[in-house]
N, C-alpha and C positions, 0 to 999 in steps of 0.2 A: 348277258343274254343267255337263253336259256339253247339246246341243242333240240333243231326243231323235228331231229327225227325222235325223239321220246325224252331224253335226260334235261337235268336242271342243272343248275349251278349251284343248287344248296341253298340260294336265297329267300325263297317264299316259305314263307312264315312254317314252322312246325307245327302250328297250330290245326294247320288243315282248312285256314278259311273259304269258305266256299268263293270259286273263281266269282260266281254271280257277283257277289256281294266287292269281292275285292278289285274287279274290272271297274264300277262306279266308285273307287276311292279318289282324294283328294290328290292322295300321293301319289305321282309318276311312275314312279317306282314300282309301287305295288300293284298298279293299275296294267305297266307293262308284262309284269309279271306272268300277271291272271288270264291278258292275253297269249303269252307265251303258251300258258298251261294247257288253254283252252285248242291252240294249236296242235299242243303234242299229243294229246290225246284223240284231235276230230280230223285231222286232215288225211290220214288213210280211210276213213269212213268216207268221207267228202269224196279222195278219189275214186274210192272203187265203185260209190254210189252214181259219179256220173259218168264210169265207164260201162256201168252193169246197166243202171236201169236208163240212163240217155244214147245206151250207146254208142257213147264219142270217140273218137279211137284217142292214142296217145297222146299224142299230141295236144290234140284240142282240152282232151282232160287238165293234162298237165298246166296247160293256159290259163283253164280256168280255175285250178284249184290253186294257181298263183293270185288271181286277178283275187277270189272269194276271198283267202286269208290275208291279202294287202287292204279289203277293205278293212275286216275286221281290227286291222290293226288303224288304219290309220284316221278310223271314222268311228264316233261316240255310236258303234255299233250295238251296244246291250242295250243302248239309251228308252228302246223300245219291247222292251223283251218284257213281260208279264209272267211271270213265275204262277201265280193265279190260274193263268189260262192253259200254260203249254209247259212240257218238260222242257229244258234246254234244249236237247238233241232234234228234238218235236221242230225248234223253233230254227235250230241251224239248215233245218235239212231244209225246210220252208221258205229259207233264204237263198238257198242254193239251189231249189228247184225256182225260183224267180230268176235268177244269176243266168241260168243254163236254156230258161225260156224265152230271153231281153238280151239272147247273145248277140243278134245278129246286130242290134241297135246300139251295144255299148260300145261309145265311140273313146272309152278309155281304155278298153281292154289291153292286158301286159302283154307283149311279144318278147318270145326270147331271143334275149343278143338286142333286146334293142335299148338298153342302158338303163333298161326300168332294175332295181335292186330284185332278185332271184331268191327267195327264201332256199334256204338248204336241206330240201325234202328227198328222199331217198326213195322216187320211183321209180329205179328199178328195181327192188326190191318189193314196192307195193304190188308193181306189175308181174312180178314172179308168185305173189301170192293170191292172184286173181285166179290162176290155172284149175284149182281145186273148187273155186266157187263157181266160175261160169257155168258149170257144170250144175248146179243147186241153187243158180240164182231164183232167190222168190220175185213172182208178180208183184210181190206187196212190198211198195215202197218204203212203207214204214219197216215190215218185219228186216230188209234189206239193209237198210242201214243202222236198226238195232243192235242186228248181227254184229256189224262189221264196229259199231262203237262196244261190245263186249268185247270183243276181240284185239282191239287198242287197246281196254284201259288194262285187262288179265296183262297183254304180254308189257307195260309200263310197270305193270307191280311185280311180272317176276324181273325186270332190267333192275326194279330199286332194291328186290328182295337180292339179288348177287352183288349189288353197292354193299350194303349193310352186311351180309356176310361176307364179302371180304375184309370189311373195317374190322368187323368181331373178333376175326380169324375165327371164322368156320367156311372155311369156302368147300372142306370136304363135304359140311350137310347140303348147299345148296347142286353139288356138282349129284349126290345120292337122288336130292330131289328131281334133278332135271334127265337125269338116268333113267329112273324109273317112274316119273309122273309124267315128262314134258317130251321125250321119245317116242315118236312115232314111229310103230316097227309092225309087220305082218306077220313076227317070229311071237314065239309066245312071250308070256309076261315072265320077267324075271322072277326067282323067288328072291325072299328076304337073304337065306345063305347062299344066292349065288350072286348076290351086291356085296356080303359079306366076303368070299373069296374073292371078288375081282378087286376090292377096294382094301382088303388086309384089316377087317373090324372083324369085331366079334357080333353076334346075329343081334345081339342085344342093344349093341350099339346102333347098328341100321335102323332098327326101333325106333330108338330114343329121337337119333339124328330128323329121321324122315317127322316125327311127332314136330318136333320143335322146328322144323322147314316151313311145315304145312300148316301150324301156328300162325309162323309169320309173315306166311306169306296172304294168309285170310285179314291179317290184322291189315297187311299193306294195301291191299284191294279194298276192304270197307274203306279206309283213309283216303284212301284216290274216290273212291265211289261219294264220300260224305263230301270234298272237294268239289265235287260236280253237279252235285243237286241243288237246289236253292232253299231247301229248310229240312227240319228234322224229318216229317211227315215223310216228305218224298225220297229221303233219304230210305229210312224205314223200309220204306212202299217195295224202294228197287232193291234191297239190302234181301227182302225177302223172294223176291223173284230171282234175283242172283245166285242164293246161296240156302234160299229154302229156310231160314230161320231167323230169329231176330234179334237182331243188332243191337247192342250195348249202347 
């Protein structure tokens, strides 16, 4: 089983088959997988979207962002999904604004503690990252949970960008990386020689390091991002809205 606050097990294919595609496989396996995937990547978006724009408070959120991703697991849930019509995320949010409208009616809804199985989501941590947004929540449902699906898949590719450099042995380029790209600080930007000094490299080396971080950590996001889309075209489409250029 995969770790449903963002990590894998290593199992789904390296290929990068798009969840779409590998949610309708034949195989179990693969099919679980895809939903896994589709989990770890949408279910912070899910919560915050229906704390932000239903706003539910905790509780209720948390209810139903159990109830939404039990269905999707346990009901031929893409069975309906037209890649044609709508992006994915187009099509989850769409399901979840149905979910949070049909509350009062759903008479299977999951309570906690009441021996329905509890995915292991980690809100309080979502809830801690609400603080910064309440404040810039858009009107616009869609731009809203846009947001919040960039903001999953970047921080999945920097968790698998620090898997992969610690396998390398380079954990000092992604620790350079996360120093000076992924800190958030109100003091100025570091320079190149004062990462140099505090990390005992030579300036050249901070260079190189940050060059080949930030390499791979683009290759890692297009890879999660090609995962998510349902064919080249839209891959492309978001690759270029993402990252401003186009995708290999």
């Amino acid at each position: 089983m995969s770790d449903w606050n963002g990590g894998t097990d290593g199992r789904f294919p390296s290929t990068r088959l798009s969840v779409i595609v590998a949610a309708r496989s034949e195989d179990t396996g693969v099919r679980q997988q895809a939903l896994d995937r589709i989990a770890a990547v949408y279910w912070k978006p899910v919560y915050k979207y229906i704390r932000l724009h239903w706003l539910k408070s905790k509780e209720d959120a948390q209810d139903l962002t159990q109830e939404f991703f039990a269905r999707v697991i346990e009901k031929d849930f893409l069975a309906g999904y037209d890649p044609e019509r709508a992006r994915l995320r187009t099509f989850l949010r769409t399901c979840v604004d149905a979910l949070v409208a049909n509350e009062a009616r759903a008479a299977r809804r999951l309570k906690r503690g009441g021996g329905a199985a509890v995915l292991p989501l980690d809100f309080q941590l979502a809830e801690h990252e609400l603080s910064p947004l309440a404040q810039s929540a858009s009107g616009n449902p869609d731009e809203l949970f846009e947001r919040e699906w960039v903001r999953s898949l970047f921080s999945l590719a920097v968790e698998e960008l620090q898997r992969a450099c610690e396998k390398r042995g380079k954990l000092s380029h992604f620790r350079l990386f996360e120093r000076y790209d992924l800190e958030d600080s109100e003091e100025r930007r570091l320079s190149y020689r004062d990462l140099a000094l505090e990390f005992g490299l030579e300036v050249t080396d901070v260079t190189n390091y940050l060059a080949y971080v930030r390499r791979e950590f683009r290759r890692i996001a297009l890879d999660l991002l090609r995962e998510m889309t349902a064919n080249e075209e839209e891959f492309r489409r978001e690759a270029r809205a993402l990252f401003g250029v186009e995708a290999e």
